[in-house]
Structures are given as structure tokens and as C-alpha cells.
KEKE-3310 file (N, C-alpha, C; in steps of 0.2 Angstrom, whole numbers, plus 5000, padded with zeros to 4 digits):
npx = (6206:6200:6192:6188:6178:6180:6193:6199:6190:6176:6159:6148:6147:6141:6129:6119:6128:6138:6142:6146:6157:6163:6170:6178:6187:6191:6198:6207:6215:6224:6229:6239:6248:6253:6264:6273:6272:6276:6290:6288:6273:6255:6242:6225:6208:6193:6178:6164:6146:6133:6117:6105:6095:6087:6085:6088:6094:6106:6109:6106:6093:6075:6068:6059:6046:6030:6014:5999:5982:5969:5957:5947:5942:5939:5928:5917:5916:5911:5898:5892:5891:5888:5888:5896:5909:5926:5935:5948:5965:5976:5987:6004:6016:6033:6039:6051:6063:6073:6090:6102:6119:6134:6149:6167:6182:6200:6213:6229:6240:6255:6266:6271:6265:6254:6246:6235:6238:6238:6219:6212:6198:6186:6173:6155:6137:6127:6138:6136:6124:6109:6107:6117:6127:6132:6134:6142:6152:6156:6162:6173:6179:6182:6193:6200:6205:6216:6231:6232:6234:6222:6216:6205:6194:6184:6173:6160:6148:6136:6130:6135:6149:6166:6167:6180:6188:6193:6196:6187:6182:6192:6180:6175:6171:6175:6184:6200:6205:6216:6222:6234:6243:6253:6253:6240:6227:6230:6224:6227:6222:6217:6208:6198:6194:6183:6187:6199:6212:6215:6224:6240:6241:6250:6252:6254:6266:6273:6282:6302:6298:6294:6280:6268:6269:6250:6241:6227:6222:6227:6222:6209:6208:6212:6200:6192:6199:6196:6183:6174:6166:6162:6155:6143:6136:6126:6126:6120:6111:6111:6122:6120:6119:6114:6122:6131:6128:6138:6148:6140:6138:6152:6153:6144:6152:6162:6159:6151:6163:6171:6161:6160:6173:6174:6167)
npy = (5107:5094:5081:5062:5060:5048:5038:5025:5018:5028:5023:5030:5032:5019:5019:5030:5039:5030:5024:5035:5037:5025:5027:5035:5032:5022:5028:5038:5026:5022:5034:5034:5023:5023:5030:5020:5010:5013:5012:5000:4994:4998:5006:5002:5009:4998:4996:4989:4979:4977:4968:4973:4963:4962:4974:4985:4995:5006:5006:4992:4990:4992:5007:5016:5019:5025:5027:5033:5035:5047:5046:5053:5060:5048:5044:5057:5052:5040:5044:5051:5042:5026:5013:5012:5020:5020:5008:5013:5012:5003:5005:5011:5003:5000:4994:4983:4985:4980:4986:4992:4994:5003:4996:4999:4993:4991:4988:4981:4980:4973:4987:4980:4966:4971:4961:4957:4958:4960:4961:4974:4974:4983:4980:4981:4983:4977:4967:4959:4951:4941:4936:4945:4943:4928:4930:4936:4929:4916:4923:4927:4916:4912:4919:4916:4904:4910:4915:4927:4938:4944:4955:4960:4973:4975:4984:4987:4983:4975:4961:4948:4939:4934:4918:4907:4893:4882:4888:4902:4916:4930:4936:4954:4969:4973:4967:4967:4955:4942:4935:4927:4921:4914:4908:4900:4889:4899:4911:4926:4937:4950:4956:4971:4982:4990:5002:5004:5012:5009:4998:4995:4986:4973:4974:4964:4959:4952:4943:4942:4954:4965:4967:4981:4993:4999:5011:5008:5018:5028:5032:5032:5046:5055:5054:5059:5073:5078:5077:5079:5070:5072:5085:5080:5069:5061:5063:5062:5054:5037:5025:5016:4998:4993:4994:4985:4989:4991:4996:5007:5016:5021:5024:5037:5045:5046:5056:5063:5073:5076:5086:5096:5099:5106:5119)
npz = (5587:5576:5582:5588:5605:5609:5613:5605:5593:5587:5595:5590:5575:5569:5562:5555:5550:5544:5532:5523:5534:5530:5516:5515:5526:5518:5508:5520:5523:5513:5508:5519:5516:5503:5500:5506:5499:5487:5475:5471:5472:5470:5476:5475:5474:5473:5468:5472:5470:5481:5484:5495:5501:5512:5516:5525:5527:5533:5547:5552:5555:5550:5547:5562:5562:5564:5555:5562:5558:5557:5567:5570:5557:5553:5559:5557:5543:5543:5550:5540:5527:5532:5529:5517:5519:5518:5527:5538:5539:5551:5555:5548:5541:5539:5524:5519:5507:5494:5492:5481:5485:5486:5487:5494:5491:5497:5485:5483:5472:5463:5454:5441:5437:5439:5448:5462:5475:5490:5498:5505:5515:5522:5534:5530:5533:5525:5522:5533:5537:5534:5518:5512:5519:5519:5503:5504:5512:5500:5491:5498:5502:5488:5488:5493:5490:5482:5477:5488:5499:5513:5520:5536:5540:5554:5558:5565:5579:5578:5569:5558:5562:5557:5552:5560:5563:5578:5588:5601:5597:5606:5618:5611:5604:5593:5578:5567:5554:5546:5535:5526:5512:5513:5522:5526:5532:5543:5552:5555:5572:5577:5594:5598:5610:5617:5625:5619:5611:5590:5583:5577:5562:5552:5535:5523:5508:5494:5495:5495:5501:5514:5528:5527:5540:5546:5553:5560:5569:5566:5555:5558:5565:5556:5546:5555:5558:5545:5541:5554:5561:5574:5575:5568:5572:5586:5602:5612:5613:5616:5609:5595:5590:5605:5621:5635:5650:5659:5649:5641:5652:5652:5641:5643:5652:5645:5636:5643:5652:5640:5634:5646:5646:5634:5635)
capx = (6207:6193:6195:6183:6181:6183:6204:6199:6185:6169:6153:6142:6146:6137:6125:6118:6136:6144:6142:6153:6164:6166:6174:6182:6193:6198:6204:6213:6221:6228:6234:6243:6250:6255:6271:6275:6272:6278:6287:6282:6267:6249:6234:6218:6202:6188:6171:6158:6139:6129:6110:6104:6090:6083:6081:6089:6098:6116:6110:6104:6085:6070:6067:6054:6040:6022:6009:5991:5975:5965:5952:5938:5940:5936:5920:5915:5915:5906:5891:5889:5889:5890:5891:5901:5916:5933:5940:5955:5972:5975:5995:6007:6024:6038:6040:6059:6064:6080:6092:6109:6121:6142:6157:6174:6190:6207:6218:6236:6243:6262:6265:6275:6260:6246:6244:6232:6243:6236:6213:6209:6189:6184:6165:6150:6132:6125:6141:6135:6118:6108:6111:6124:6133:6132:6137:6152:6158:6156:6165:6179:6181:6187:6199:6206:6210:6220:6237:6232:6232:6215:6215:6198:6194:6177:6173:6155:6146:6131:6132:6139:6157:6170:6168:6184:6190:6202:6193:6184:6184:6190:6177:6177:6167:6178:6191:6204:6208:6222:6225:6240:6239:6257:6251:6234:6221:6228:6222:6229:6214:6217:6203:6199:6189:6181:6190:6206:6217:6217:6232:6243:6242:6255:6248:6258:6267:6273:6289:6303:6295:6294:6275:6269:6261:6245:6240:6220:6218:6228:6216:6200:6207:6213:6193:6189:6201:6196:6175:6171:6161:6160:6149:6137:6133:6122:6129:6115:6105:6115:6123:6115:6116:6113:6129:6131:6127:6146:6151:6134:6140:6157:6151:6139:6155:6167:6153:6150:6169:6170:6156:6163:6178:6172:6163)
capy = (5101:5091:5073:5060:5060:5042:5036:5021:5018:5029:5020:5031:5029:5013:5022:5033:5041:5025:5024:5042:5034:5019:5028:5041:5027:5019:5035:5039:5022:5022:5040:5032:5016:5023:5033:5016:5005:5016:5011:4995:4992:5002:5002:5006:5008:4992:4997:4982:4984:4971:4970:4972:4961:4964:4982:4986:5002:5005:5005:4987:4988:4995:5013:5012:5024:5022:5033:5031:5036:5050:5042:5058:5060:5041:5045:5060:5047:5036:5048:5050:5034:5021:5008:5016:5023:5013:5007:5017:5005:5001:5009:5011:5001:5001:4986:4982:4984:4979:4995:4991:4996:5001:4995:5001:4991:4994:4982:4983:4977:4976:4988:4976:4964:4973:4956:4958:4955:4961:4966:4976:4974:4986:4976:4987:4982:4972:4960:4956:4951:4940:4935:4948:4937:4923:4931:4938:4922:4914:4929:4927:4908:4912:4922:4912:4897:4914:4918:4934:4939:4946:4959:4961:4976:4974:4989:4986:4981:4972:4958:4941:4938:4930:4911:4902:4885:4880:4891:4906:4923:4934:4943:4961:4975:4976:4964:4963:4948:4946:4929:4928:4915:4911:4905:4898:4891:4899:4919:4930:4939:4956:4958:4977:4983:4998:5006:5005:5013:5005:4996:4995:4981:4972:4972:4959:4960:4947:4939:4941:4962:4966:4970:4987:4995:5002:5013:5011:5025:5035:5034:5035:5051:5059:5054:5065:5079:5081:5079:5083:5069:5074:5089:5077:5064:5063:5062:5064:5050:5030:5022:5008:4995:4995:4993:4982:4994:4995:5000:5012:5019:5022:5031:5041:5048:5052:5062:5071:5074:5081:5092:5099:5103:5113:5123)
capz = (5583:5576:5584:5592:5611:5610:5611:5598:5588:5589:5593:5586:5569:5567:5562:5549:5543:5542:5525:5521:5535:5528:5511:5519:5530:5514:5507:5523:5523:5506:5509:5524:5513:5496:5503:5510:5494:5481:5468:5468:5473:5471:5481:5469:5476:5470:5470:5468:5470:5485:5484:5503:5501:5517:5513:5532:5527:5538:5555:5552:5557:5547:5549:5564:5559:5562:5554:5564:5553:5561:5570:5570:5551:5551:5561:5550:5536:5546:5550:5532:5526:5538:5526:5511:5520:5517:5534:5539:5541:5560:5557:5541:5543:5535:5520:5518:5500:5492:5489:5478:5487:5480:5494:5491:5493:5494:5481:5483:5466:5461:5447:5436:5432:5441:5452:5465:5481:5496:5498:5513:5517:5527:5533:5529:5537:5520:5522:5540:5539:5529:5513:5510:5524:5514:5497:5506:5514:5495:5487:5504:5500:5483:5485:5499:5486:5477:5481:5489:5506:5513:5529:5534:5545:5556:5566:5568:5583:5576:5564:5559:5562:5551:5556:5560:5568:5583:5598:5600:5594:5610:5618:5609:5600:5586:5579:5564:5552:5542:5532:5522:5507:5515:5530:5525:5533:5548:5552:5564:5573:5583:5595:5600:5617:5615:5627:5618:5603:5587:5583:5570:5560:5546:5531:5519:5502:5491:5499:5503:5505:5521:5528:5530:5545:5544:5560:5562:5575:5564:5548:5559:5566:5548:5546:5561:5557:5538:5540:5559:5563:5580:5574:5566:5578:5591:5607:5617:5613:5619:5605:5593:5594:5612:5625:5642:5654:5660:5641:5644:5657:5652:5636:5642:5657:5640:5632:5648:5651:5633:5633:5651:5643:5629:5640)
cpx = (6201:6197:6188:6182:6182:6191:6202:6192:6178:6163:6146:6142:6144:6130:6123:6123:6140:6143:6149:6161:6167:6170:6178:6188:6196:6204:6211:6219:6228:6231:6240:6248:6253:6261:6275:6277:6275:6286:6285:6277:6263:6244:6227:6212:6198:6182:6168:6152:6137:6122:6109:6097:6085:6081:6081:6091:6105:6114:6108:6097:6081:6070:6060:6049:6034:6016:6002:5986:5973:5957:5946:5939:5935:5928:5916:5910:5910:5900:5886:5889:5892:5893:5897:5908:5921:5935:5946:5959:5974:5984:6000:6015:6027:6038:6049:6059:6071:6083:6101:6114:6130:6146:6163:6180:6194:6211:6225:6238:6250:6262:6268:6269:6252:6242:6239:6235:6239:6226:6213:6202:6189:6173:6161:6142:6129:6130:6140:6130:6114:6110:6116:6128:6135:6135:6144:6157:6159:6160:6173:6183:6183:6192:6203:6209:6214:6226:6237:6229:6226:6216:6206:6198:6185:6177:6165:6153:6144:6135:6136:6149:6160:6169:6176:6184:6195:6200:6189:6184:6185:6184:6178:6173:6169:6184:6194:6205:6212:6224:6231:6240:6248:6257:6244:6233:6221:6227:6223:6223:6217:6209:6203:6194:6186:6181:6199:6206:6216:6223:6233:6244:6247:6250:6255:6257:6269:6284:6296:6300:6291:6285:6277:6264:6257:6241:6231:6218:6222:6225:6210:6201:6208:6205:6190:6193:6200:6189:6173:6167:6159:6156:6144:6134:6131:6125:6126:6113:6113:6116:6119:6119:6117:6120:6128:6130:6133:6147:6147:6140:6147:6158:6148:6145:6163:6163:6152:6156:6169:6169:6159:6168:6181:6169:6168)
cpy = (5096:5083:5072:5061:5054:5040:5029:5022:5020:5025:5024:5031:5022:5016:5025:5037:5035:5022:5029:5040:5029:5021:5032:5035:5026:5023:5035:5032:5022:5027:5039:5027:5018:5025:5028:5010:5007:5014:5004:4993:4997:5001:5008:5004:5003:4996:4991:4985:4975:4974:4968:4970:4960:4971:4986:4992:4999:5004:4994:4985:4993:5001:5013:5018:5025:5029:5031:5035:5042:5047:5047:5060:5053:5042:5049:5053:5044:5037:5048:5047:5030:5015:5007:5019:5017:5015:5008:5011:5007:5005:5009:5010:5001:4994:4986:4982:4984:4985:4988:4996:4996:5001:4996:4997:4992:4988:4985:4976:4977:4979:4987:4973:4965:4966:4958:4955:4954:4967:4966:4976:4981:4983:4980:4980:4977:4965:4958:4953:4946:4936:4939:4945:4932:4923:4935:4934:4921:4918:4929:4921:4910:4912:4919:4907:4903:4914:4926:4933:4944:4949:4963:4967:4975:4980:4990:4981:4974:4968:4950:4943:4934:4922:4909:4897:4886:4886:4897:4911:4926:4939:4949:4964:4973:4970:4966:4958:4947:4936:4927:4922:4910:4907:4899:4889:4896:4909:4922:4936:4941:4959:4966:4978:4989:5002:5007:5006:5007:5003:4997:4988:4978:4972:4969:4961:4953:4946:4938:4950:4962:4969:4977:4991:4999:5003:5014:5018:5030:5037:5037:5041:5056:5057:5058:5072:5082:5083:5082:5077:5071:5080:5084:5072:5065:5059:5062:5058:5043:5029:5018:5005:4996:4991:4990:4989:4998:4999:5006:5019:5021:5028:5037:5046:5051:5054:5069:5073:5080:5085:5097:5102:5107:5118:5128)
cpz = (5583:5579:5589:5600:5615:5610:5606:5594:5591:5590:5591:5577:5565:5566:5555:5545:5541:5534:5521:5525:5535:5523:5514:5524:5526:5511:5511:5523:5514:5506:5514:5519:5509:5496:5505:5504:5489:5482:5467:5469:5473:5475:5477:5475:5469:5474:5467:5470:5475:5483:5493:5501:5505:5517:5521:5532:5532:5542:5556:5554:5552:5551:5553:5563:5558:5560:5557:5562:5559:5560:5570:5563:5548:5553:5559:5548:5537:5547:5543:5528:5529:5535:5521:5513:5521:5525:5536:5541:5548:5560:5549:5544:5537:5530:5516:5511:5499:5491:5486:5480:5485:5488:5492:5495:5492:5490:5483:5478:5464:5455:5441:5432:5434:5444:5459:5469:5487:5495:5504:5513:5522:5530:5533:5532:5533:5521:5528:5541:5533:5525:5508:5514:5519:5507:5499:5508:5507:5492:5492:5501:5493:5482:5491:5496:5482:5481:5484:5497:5507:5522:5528:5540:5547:5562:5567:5573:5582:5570:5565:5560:5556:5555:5554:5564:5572:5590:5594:5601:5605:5612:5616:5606:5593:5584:5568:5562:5547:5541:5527:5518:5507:5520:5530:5526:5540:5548:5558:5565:5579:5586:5601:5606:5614:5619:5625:5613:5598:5586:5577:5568:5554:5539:5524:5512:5500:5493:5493:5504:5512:5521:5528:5535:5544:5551:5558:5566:5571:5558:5550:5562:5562:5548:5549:5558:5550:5539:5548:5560:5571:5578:5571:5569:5583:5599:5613:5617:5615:5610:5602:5588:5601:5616:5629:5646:5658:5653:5641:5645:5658:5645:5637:5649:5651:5638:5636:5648:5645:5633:5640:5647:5639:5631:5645)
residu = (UNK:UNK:UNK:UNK:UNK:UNK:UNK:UNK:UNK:UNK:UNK:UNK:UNK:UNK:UNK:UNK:UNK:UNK:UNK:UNK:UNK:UNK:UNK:UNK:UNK:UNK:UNK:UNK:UNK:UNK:UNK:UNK:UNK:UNK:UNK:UNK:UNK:UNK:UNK:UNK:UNK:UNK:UNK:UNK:UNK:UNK:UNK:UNK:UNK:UNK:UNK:UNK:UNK:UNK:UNK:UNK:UNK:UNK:UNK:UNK:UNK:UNK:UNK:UNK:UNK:UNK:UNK:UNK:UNK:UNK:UNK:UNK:UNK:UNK:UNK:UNK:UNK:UNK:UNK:UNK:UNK:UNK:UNK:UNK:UNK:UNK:UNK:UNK:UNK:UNK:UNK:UNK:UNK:UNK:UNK:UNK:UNK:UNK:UNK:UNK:UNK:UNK:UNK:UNK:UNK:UNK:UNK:UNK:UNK:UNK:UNK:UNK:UNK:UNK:UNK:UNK:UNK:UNK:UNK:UNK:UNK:UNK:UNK:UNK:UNK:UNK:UNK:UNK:UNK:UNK:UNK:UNK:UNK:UNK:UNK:UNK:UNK:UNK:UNK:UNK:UNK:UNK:UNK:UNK:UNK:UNK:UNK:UNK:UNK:UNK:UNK:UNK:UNK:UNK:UNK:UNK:UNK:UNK:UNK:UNK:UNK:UNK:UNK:UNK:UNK:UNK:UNK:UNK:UNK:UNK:UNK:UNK:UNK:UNK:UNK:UNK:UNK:UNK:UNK:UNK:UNK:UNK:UNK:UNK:UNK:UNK:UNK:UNK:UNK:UNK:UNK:UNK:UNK:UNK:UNK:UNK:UNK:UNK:UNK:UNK:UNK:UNK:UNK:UNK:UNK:UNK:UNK:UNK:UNK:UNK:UNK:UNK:UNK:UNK:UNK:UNK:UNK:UNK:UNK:UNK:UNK:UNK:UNK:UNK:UNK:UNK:UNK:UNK:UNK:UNK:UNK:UNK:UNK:UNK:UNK:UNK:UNK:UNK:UNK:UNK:UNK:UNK:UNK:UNK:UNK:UNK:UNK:UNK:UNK:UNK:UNK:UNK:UNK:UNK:UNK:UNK:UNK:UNK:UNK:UNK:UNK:UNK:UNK)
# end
């Protein structure tokens, strides 16, 4: 059976597939959800388009990459015109360029008048950072003066957080946020360890319709059991961004585990 050898949420997908496993989750969510909403309500994929104008890629840091000039071609050059040979560059780094980048949402709209009830986010790496942070609070703050509830899912490490008021975020890896436009301003805020199951969270319809649950750990493992990310990830190397040493040290004893087991 294809599956991670993490029990909640992989940390190597912060990484260079989390792009594929970011559409691929929304999928499996909505293939969870639809059976649940039907007939009245739908849940359509939204695609928008961010500009990542740090130009960081997924994992959130420049590609580190240095090219160093060969230094006995320089000297050659140099023998035979001392004065005349162009002066080799000391290293070749990388220059951040902007990429346009597409994010997929889930909309859940009633199919009477197609009202936009319930968006699920799933936060990708451009809405964490920067001035895609920025343009994502401002694009949030909208839709929070709408009547539409707003479940934000955050399974990235790295990155800004959702700012709230009235204390402070529990310690965690990973958290859930779940604002309801009947409750508002207050947001209920599940925070996940990354030694634990995802949960199953409510996800709100339009009153009096009863929520409906939406099992995390059972989307992210229909995402294992269709693609195999566990064959594409590199399990050798530490996760990134980098872990506490207990966290380390507790990934690096499932991995061994695992690999024992198939053997």
C-alpha cells in the first residue's frame, strides 16, 4: 500500500513536489466533500494566478548554485595578453526573478444561486512570504467583510502565519483556521504537532445546514495512495526547512523504522 511513513502530515513535501501536492490535495478533498454536499451545494475548483516577486521558487529560498570560472584558462589568457584578457567573474549566483505562478481553491457554492458559501485555501509558499503575504492578507480582508466562511488550511513549515488577536497561536508545525462569517471576527484555530494525525475539521454551510467533516489525514493519504509520493522524496537527506533536533531526531528514527521494514 502506497502511504507516507509519517501518521499525519509528511515533512518532506515542503519541498520541491509541493506544488503537484498542493493540487492533488484539493482534488482529493473535494472528491471527499462532494458526496456530502450533493444536491445542494457544489464544490468547484478557483484557479487565480500570484506573481512570486521574490522569485524564491516552492521550497522558499533561491536555488543555491555557484559556478566558479576556471582559474588556469584565466592564466592562459593571461600569458597571452596580459593586458587584453577580460577578468573572469569571482562566482555566478543565482538573480531572483519573478515567476507567475496558478493557486487552486476549492469554492463550495449552493447550486440554486451559485453563491459562493464556504472557500477552502489550502496556503502555498508565494502566500507566505513577502509581498505575496501581503496580497493575500488584502485579498483575505475582503472576503471577510463577505458573507462567506473562509477555512484556511496551512501545512507548511516556513512562512508567515495568519495574524490574529486575543493570544498566541499554540506552538505547532502546522495549524488550521476556520472563520465562519456567522461568528466573525472570532476564528477557531486547530494547532497540529508533527507527530500527530490530521484531524477532521467542520467545514460550514449556510444555516440552519449542518457542517460537514472534512478528514485531513484521509485526503493526504488518498494523495499518497494515487501518486506514491513516498517514491519521490528524498528520505535520506533532513527535511527543509530545518527541524529542532528533538523533531530531527524523531524523523530521522521513522525513516529508519520504515526502510527496516521493507527490507
Amino acid at each position: 500500500m502506497n502511504k507516507s511513513p509519517f501518521p499525519g502530515m509528511d515533512p518532506y513535501l515542503e519541498g520541491e513536489m509541493w506544488p503537484e501536492f498542493h493540487d492533488t490535495l484539493i482534488h482529493q478533498i473535494r472528491a471527499q466533500l462532494m458526496p456530502r454536499l450533493q444536491p445542494k451545494y457544489v464544490a468547484l475548483l478557483q484557479k487565480y494566478y500570484v506573481v512570486d516577486e521574490l522569485g524564491l521558487g516552492v521550497g522558499g529560498a533561491p536555488v543555491k548554485r555557484g559556478i566558479y570560472p576556471d582559474v588556469n584558462v584565466a592564466r592562459i589568457k593571461e600569458a597571452i595578453a596580459e593586458y587584453e584578457t577580460i577578468t573572469a567573474a569571482a562566482v555566478e549566483l543565482i538573480s531572483p526573478v519573478p515567476q507567475k505562478m496558478s493557486v487552486l481553491r476549492l469554492d463550495i457554492r449552493d447550486v440554486a444561486n451559485r453563491r459562493l458559501v464556504t472557500a477552502i485555501e489550502i496556503l502555498s509558499p508565494v502566500n507566505k512570504r513577502g509581498p505575496g503575504f501581503r496580497k493575500y492578507l488584502k485579498k483575505r480582508g475582503a472576503l471577510l467583510r463577505t458573507k462567506t466562511h473562509l477555512l484556511e488550511i496551512d501545512l507548511l513549515r516556513a512562512g508567515e502565519r495568519i495574524p490574529l488577536i486575543g493570544g498566541d497561536l499554540p506552538p505547532a508545525p502546522y495549524y488550521v483556521f476556520l472563520s465562519r462569517f456567522t461568528r466573525r471576527p472570532t476564528t477557531e484555530v486547530w494547532s497540529i504537532a508533527l507527530r500527530e494525525r490530521l484531524p477532521t475539521v467542520p467545514v460550514p454551510l449556510l444555516p440552519p445546514d449542518p457542517d460537514v467533516p472534512l478528514s485531513l489525514q484521509a485526503a493526504v493519504d488518498a494523495c499518497f495512495e494515487l501518486v506514491g509520493y513516498q517514491n519521490l522524496l528524498d528520505y535520506r537527506q533532513p527535511p527543509l526547512p530545518p527541524l529542532g533536533q528533538e523533531d530531527l531526531d524523531w524523523v530521522e528514527a521513522v525513516v529508519s523504522s520504515t526502510s527496516k521494514s521493507e527490507h
